[in-house]
Residue, then its C-alpha position, 0 to 999 in steps of 0.5 A: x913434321x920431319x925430324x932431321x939429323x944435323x952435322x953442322x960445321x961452322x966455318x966461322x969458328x971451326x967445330x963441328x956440331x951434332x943436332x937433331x932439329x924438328x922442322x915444321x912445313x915451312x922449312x925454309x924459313x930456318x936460316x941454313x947461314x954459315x954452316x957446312x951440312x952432312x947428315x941423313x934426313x928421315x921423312x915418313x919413317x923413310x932415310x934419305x941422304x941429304x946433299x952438302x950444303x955450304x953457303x959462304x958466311x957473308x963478309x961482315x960475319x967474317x969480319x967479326x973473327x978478323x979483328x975489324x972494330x964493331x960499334x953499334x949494330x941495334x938499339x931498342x927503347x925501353x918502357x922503362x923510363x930513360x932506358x934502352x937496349x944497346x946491341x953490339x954484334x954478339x953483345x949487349x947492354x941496357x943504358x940509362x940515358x937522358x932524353x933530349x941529351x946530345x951529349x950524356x952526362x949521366x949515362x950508366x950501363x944498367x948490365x954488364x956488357x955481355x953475350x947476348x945468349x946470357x940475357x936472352x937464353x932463348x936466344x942461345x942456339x939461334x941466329x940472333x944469340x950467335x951472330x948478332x941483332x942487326x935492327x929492332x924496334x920496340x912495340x907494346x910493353x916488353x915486346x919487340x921486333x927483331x932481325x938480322x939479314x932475311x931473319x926476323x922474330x917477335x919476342x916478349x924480352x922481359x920474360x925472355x919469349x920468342x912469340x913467333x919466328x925466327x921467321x922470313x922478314x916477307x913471311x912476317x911483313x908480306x907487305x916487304x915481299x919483292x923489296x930489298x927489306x926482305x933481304x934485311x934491314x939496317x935500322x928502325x925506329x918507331x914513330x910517334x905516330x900510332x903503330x907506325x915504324x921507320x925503316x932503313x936499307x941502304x940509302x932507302x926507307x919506307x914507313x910501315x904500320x907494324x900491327x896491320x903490316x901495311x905501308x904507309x908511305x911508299x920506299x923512297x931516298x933517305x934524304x927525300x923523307x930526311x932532307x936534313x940527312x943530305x950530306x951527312x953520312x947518314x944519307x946512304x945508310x943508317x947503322x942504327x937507331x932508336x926513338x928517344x922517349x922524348x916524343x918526335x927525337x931520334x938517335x941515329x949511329x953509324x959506324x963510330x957516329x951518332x946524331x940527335x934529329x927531331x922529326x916530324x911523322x908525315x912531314x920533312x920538317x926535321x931538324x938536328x940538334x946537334x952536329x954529327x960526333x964521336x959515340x964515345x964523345x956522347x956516351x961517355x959510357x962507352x969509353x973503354x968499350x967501342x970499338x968492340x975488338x974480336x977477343x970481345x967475341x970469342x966463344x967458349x964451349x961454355x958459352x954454348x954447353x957443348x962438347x967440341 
């Protein structure tokens, strides 16, 4: 174990942050994203100079400050019956929604659309509570699985519990070492077949058993596994997703879009409901709110209870 002393400059918001950090062997897995690094780091009592470091801020996180319109990034089914948790880069809400509904007619937000460092405190000073949840899949109870770029945790939402991470998405899943998941992943959603979640990336997918971390059918096309995406703009990406609690029905977005499918684990045999259409024209909830504008995304010093 080593402490390190931390001056931090966010080049995405511009301030500087002072924090001492304790790190455990495994000091890469600690995303170093989005900021300028000056300090001095003490090792076995030792103080040793640390080189500036500065990685540029990857391109949508910029966007996120330059008034590019955001829709949905992540979404998770609840246990609760008919709900579900929407993640809009730094925000986030639980919906109520009727299964099987193409078009919601009695869908409600539950919460106020809000940072996600004020539902999650745990999340407050880390990647996921800054910048955003990228995908996440629900597991047993109120446990989850979450991540944004090469960065991932399991987490116990309910009671606001990090049980493990944030991690290295190939630390976590071996299995995705040497693939392009390791880099991040765009979407999940569980199937209805055991321990078993989809997983997208660009125009890829594979489908893994979370519980033994091991593949269960290999990395190939989306429109190999999903024919029935073929020509949709689903077929080079999938924004996100979740699976309904309908049993083999899944919610598929991108950008402003979204679209029903049936599916059928093991097999291609999948169907969509309906045609492709307009989230606010489905979710008549988010009227008024997506696209989310960058004010949406401004921080306070409040925010985060620090001095600038």
């Amino acid at each position: 174990m080593f402490s390190i002393w931390l001056m931090m400059y966010d080049v995405v918001k511009h301030r500087m942050l002072v924090e001492l950090v304790g790190f455990d062997d495994n000091f890469d897995v600690i995303p170093m994203e989005q900021w300028f690094i000056l300090g001095c780091m003490q090792i076995d009592g030792e103080e040793r100079k640390v080189l500036d470091f500065h990685k540029d801020a990857r391109k949508e996180d910029v966007d996120v400050y330059f008034g590019l319109p955001r829709y949905t990034n992540s979404t998770f089914r609840s246990p609760t019956t008919n709900e579900v948790y929407f993640f809009l880069r730094d925000k986030y809400v639980r919906v109520y929604y009727t299964p099987g509904q193409v078009t919601q007619t009695n869908d409600k937000f539950l919460t106020d659309l809000g940072w996600i460092g004020y539902g999650f405190p745990s999340f407050q000073y880390n990647i996921f509570g800054s910048y955003g949840i990228f995908s996440s899949f629900d597991t047993e109870g109120n446990e989850a699985y979450i991540s944004r770029d090469y960065v991932c945790s399991y987490i116990d939402y309910a009671n606001d519990k990090i049980l493990s991470g944030p991690i290295r998405i190939e630390l976590m899943f071996s299995i995705l070492e040497g693939t392009m998941f390791k880099d991040g992943i765009d979407s999940t959603f569980r199937s209805s077949k055991g321990k078993e979640v989809y997983l997208f990336h660009g125009n890829k997918y594979c489908c893994m058993d979370y519980d033994s971390k091991q593949l269960v059918e290999p990395i190939c096309n989306i429109t190999d596994g999903y024919p029935i995406l073929k020509g949709t703009i689903f077929e080079d990406r999938i924004d996100a997703s979740f699976v309904s609690h309908n049993e083999n029905q899944a919610y598929l977005f991108k950008e402003e879009n979204y679209v029903l499918m049936n599916f059928t684990p093991g097999s291609t045999d999948d169907t969509l409901v309906d045609i492709v259409k307009s989230i606010v024209d489905g979710w008549s909830c988010f009227k008024g709110i997506l696209p989310l504008e960058d004010r949406q995304a401004d921080y306070t010093s409040d925010e985060f209870d620090f001095e600038e």
